[in-house]
Steps between C-alpha positions, in 0.01 A plus 500: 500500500384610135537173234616772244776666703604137636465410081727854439750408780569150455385339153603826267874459638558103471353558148738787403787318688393145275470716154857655563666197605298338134637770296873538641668636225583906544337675234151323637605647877568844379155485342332393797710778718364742244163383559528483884609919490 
């Protein structure tokens, strides 16, 4: 399997997941939703 896509598939989320759960307050979670679009 590609290192990237295994990178892309399984580090990118746990590190999204960890920076929303960091910053739980709403206005930073409408940024990131913003961001994500």
């Amino acid at each position: 399997m590609n290192s990237a896509l295994v990178w892309h598939v399984a580090v990118a989320p746990a590190i999204y997941r960890g920076k929303n759960m960091a910053q739980r307050n709403g206005m930073n979670m409408q940024q990131d939703h913003i961001m994500k679009i």
